[in-house]
C-alpha positions as CSV (number, residue, x, y, z in Angstrom):
1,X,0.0,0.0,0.0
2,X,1.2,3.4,-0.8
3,X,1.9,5.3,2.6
4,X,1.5,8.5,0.6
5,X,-2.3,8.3,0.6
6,X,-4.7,7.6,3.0
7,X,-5.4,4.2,3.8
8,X,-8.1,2.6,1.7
9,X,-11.9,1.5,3.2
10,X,-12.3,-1.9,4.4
11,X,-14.3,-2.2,0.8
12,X,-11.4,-1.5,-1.3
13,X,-8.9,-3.8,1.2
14,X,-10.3,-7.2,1.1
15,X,-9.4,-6.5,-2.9
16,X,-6.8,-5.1,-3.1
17,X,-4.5,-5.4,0.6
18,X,-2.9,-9.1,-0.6
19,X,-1.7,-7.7,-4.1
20,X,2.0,-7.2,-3.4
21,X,1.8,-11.0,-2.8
22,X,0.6,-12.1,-6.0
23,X,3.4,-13.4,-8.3
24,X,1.1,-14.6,-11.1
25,X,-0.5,-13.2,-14.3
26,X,-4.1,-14.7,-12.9
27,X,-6.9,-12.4,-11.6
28,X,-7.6,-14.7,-9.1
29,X,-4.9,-16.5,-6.6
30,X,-4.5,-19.8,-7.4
31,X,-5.1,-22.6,-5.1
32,X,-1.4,-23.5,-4.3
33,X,-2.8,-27.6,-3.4
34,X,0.6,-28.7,-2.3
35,X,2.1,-30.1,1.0
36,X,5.8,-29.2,0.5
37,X,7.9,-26.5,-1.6
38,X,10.9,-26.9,-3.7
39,X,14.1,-25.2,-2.9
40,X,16.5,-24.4,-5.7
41,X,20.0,-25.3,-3.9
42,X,21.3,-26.2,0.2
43,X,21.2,-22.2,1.2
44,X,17.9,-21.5,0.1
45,X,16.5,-24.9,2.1
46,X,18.2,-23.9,5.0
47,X,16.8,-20.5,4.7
48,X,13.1,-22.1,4.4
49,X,13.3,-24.6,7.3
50,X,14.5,-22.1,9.8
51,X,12.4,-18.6,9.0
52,X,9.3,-18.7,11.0
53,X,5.9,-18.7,9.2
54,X,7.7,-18.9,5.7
55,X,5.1,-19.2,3.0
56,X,6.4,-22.0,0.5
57,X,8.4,-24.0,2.9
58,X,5.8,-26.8,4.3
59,X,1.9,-26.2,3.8
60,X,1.9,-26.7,8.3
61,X,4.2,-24.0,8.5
62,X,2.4,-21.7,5.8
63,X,1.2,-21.3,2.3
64,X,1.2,-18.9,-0.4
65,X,-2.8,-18.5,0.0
66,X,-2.8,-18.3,4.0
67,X,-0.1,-15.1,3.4
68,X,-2.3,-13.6,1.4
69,X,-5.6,-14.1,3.6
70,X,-3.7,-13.0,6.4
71,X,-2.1,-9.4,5.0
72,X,-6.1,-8.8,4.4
73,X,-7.4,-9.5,7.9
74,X,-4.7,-8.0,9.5
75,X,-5.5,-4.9,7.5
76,X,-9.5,-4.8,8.3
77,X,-8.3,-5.7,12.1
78,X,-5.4,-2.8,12.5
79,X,-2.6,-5.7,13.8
80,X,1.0,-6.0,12.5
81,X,0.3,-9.6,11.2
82,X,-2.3,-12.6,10.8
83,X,-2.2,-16.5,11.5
84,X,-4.3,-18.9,10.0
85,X,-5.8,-22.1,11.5
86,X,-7.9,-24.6,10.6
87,X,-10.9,-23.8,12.6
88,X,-12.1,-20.9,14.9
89,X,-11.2,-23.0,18.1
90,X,-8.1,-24.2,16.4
91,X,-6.9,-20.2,16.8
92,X,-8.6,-19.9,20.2
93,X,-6.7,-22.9,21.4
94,X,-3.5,-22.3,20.1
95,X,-3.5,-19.0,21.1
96,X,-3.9,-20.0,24.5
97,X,-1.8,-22.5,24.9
98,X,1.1,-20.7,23.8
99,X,0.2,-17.3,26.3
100,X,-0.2,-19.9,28.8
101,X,1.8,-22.4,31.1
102,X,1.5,-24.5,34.3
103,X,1.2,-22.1,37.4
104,X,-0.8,-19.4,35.2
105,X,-4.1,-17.8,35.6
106,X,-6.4,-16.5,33.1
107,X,-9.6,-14.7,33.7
108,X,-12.5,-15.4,31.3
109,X,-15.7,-14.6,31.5
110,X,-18.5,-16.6,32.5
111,X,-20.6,-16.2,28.8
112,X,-18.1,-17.7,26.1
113,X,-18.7,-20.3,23.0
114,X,-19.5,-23.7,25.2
115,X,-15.9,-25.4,23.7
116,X,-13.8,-21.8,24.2
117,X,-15.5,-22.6,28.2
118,X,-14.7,-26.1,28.1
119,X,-11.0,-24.9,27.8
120,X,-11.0,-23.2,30.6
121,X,-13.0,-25.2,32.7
122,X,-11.4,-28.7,31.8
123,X,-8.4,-28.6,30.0
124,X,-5.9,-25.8,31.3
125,X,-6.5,-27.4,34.7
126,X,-5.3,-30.4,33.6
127,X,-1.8,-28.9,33.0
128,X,-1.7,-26.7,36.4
129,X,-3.0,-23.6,34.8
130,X,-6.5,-22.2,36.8
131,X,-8.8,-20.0,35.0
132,X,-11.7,-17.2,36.8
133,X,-15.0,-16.7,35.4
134,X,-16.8,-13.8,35.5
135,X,-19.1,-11.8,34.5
136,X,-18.4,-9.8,31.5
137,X,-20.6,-6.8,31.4
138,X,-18.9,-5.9,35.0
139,X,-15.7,-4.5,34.7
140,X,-14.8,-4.1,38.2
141,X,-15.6,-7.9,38.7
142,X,-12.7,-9.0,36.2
143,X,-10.3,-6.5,37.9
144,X,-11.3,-7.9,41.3
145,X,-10.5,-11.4,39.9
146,X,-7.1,-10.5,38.7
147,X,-3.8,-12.1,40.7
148,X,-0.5,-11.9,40.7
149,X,-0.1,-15.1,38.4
150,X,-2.7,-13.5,35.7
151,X,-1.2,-14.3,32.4
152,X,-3.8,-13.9,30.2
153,X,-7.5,-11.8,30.4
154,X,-9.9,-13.9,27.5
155,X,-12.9,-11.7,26.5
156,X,-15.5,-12.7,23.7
157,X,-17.8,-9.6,22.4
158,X,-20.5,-9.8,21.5
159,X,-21.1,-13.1,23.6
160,X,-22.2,-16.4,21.8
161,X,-25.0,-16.9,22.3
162,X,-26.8,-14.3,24.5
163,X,-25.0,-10.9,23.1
164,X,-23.9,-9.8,26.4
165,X,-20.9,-7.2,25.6
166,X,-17.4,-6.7,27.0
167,X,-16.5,-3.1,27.2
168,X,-13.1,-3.8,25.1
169,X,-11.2,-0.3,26.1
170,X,-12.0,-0.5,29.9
171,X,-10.6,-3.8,30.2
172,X,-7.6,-3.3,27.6
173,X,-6.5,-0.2,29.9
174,X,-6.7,-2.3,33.2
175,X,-4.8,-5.4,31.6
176,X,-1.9,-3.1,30.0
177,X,-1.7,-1.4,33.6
178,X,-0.4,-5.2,34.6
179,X,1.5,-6.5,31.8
180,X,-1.3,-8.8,31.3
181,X,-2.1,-9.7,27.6
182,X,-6.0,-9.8,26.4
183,X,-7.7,-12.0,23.5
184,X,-10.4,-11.2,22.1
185,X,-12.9,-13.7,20.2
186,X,-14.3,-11.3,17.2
187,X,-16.4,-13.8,15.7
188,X,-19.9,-12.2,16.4
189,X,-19.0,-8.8,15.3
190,X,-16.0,-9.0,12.4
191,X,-13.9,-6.5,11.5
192,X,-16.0,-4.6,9.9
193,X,-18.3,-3.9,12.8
194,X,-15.5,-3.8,15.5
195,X,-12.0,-3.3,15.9
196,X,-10.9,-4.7,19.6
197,X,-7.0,-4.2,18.6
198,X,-8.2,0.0,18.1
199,X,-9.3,-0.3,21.6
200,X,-6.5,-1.6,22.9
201,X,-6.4,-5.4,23.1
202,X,-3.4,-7.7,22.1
203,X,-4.7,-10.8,20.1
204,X,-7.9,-11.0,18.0
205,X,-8.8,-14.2,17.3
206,X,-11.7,-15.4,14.8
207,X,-13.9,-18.4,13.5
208,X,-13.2,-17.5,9.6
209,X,-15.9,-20.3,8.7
210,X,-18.6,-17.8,10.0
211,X,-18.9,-14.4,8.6
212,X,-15.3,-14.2,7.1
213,X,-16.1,-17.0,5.3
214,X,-19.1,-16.2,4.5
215,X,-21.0,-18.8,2.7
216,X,-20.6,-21.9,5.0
217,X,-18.4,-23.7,3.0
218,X,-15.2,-23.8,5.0
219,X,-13.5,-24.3,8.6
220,X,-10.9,-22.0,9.1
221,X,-9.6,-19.9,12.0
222,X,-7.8,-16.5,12.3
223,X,-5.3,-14.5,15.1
224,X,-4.4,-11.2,14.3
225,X,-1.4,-9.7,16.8
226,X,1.7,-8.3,16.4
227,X,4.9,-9.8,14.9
228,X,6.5,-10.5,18.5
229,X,3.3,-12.3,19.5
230,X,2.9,-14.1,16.1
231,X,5.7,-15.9,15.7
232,X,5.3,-16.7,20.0
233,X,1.9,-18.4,19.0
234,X,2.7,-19.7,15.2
235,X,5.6,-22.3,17.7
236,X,3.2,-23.8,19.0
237,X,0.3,-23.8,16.3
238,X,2.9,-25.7,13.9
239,X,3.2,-28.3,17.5
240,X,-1.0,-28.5,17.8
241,X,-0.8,-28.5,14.0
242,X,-4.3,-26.9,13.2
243,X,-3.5,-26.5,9.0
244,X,-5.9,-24.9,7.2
245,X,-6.0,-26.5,4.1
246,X,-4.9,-24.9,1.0
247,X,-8.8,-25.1,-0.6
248,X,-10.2,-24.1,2.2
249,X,-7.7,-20.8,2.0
250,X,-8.6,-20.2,-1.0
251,X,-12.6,-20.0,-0.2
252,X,-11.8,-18.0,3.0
253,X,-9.7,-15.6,0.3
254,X,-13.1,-16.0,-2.1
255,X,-15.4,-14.6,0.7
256,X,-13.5,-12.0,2.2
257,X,-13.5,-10.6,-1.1
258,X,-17.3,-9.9,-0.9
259,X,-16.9,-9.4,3.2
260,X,-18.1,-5.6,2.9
261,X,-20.8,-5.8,1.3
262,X,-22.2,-8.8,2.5
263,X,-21.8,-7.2,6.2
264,X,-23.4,-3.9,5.1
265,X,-26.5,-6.0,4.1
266,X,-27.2,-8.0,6.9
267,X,-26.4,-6.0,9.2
268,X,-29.5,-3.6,7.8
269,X,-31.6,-6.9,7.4
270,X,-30.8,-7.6,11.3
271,X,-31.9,-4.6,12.7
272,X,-34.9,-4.6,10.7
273,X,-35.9,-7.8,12.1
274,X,-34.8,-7.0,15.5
275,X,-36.8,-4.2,15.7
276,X,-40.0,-5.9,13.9
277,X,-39.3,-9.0,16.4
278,X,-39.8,-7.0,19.1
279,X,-43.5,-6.1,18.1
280,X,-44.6,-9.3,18.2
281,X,-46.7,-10.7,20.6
282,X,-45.4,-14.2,20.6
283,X,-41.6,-12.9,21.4
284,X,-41.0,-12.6,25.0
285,X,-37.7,-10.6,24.6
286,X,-35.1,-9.7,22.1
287,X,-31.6,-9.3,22.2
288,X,-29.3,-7.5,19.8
289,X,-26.9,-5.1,20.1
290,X,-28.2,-2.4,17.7
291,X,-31.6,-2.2,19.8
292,X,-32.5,0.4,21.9
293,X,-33.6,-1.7,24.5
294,X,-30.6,-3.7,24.7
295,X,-28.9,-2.8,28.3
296,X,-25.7,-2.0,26.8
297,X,-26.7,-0.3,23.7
298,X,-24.7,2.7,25.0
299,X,-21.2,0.3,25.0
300,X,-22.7,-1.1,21.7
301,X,-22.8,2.1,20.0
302,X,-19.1,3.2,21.3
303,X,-17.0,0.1,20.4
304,X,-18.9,-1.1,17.7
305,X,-19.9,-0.2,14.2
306,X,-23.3,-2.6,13.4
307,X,-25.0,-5.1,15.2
308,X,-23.6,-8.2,13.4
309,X,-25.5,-10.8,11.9
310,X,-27.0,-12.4,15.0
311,X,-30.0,-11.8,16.7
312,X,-31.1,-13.7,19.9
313,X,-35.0,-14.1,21.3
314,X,-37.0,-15.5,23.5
315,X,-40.4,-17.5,21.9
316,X,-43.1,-17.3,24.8
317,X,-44.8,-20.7,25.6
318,X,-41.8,-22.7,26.8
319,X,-39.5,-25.2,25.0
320,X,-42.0,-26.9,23.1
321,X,-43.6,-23.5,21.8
322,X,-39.7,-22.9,20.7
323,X,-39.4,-26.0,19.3
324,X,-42.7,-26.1,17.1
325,X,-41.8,-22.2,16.1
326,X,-38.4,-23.0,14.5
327,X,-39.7,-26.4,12.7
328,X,-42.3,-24.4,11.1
329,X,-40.1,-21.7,9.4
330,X,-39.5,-22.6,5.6
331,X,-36.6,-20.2,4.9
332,X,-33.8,-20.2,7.6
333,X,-32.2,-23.2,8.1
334,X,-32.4,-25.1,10.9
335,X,-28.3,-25.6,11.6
336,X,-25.5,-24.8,13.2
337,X,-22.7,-21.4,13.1
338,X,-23.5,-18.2,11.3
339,X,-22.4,-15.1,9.4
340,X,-23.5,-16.7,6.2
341,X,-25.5,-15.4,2.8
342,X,-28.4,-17.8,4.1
343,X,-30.0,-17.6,7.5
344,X,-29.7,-20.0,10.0
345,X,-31.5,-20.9,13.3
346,X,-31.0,-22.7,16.2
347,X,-33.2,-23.5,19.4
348,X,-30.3,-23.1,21.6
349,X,-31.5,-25.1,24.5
350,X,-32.1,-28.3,22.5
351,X,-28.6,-27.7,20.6
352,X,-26.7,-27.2,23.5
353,X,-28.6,-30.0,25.9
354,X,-26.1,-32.8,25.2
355,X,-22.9,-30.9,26.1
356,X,-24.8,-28.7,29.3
357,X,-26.4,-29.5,32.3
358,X,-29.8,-27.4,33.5
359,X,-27.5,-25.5,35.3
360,X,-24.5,-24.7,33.1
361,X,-27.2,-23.1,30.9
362,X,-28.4,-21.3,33.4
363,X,-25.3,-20.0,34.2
364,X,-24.8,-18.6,30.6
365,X,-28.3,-17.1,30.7
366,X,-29.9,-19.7,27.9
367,X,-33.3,-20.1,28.9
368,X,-35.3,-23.3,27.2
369,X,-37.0,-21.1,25.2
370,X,-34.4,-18.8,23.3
371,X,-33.3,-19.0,19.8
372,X,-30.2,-18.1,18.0
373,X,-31.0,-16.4,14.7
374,X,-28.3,-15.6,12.3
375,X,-29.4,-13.6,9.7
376,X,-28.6,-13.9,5.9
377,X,-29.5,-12.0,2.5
378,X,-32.8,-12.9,2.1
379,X,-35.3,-10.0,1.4
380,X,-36.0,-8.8,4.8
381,X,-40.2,-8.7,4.2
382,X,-39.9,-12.6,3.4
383,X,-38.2,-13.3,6.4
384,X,-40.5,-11.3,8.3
385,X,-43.5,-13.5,6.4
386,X,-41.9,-16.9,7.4
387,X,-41.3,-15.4,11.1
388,X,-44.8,-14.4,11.2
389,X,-45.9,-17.5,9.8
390,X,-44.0,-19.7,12.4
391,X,-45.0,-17.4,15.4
392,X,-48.5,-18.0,14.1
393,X,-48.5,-21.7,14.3
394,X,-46.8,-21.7,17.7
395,X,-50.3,-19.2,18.9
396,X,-52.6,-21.9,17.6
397,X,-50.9,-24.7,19.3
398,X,-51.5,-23.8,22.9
């Protein structure tokens, strides 16, 4: 990029930000489907088995297309440099595990993805690391849970699955006061809607199968840091040995290509349904960031730039109404992840009942009847149509 100018929009970045990187005459990057790299003589092999994260050395170490996915997201998220993994807990895992060792603690908060939890709850203990959960709309609670062995401060904004925010700056300032490095799980919001390295945190970590990707067609992962931390974290993903595959590198590549406009979209269709959720009578409450009535719309409107593709509700009648309302709907589809060109539902309690107790859900504020609504590019009156439709049916059943 030409420092003489101002930096381009995120719309004109995902196009243009890996260029410098392309050593072909093709448009678009070629998928580069190999395991290993030829060197030309002894100096030059030497060269690529010893220079961290080289490119065309061994597809586990790094790849021609992972270089060029990760100059553009470490342009949209404002960091020095980008990792890829092969899934969004594949970055989350190895990021952690190379932050932290035996004797460490790590405060997390008591809302994050159920297998990000599971980390902390079963694993690190398992190698004398402890973690403290707490809750992450209360600042003064994570600073009061802070020790002297704190190595590491995980936040996850907004929360999967209940939208529950982290205020990003506040806890940055009080980590960087300590020496203590933050993460933060972007997954929910993208770069496009919020920047957590502007606001001060160290590592931003994604799930590039949801809205990265795009089109839910891939597993990949993404950590975006500095250079220092980087090459710290890349030692021990080439240990764990998460590899995104070269095709899958090239689809992540594929949809960040169309990441701006796709995010402009449904971030407009979300609030529109949002909003018209909240008028109907069959909806005991809705959650989403952009909403006036969310209780930390304020935060939301400092730290972030749209609402994000997901909105969360409440169907009133119980699990069963919840149940009966999502296998009525004709046009979301009734799966798993998000941030996709189609929409997708979940009934949370039901996905989440063979992996949580009564009470872990609880905990995480998932009541039996709430739903998890990512929303796609469908034409927000047809959605509405099909909602309506579905709410309908659920009315007539009791």
């Amino acid at each position: 990029m030409n420092p003489d100018h101002p930096p381009w929009h995120a719309d004109t970045r995902v196009l243009h930000d890996d260029a410098a990187l392309a050593d072909e005459a093709s448009v678009v990057a070629p998928i580069h489907y190999s395991a290993t790299f030829r060197a030309r003589d002894a100096a030059e092999f030497a060269d690529m088995a010893n220079r961290a994260r080289h490119p065309a050395f061994y597809t586990r170490y790094g790849n021609p297309l992972h270089e060029r996915v990760a100059a553009i997201l470490a342009g949209l998220e404002g960091t020095e440099t980008a990792l890829l993994t092969g899934s969004g807990m594949g970055a989350i895992s190895t990021t952690v595990l190379a932050l932290v060792s035996a004797g460490d603690h790590v405060v997390a908060q008591t809302r994050h993805y159920m297998s990000t939890a599971k980390l902390f709850d079963e694993v690190l203990p398992r190698f004398g690391a402890s973690a403290t959960l707490v809750e992450q709309s209360d600042v003064d609670a994570i600073r009061a849970a802070i020790r002297p062995n704190t190595r590491l401060i995980m936040l996850e904004t907004p929360a999967n699955p209940t939208l529950v925010l982290t205020d990003l700056a506040a806890v940055a300032a009080l980590a960087r006061e300590r020496g203590i490095t933050t993460v933060c799980d972007n997954t929910f919001a993208s770069p496009l809607n919020q920047q957590p390295h502007a606001l001060g945190v160290d590592v931003v970590v994604h799930s590039a199968t949801k809205i990265l990707g795009g089109h839910h067609d891939l597993t990949a992962g993404a950590i975006c840091c500095s250079k220092e931390l980087a090459e710290k974290i890349w030692r021990m993903h080439i240990t764990l040995g998460s590899v995104l595959s070269p095709m899958d590198a090239w689809l992540l590549l594929r949809g960040l290509r169309t990441l701006a406009v796709r995010v402009e979209r449904i971030n407009a269709n979300a609030l529109a349904l949002a909003r018209w959720l909240e008028t109907q009578p069959q909806v005991e409450r809705v959650h989403y960031p952009g909403l006036e009535s969310h209780p930390q719309h304020a935060l939301a409107k400092r730290q972030m730039k749209g609402g994000g593709p997901v909105i969360a509700f409440a169907v009133k009648g119980g699990y069963e109404a919840t149940s009966r309302f999502v296998a009525a709907l004709e046009l979301p589809t009734h799966a798993v992840s998000l941030g996709g060109v189609e929409s997708l539902i979940v009934h949370t309690a039901a996905m989440w009942a063979g992996t949580m107790n009564e009470a872990q859900m609880k905990a995480a504020g998932i009541p039996p009847n709430f739903v998890r609504f990512s929303v796609g590019l469908e034409h927000p009156d047809d959605l509405k149509r099909d909602l309506a439709n579905a709410l309908a049916q659920t009315e007539t059943a009791r």
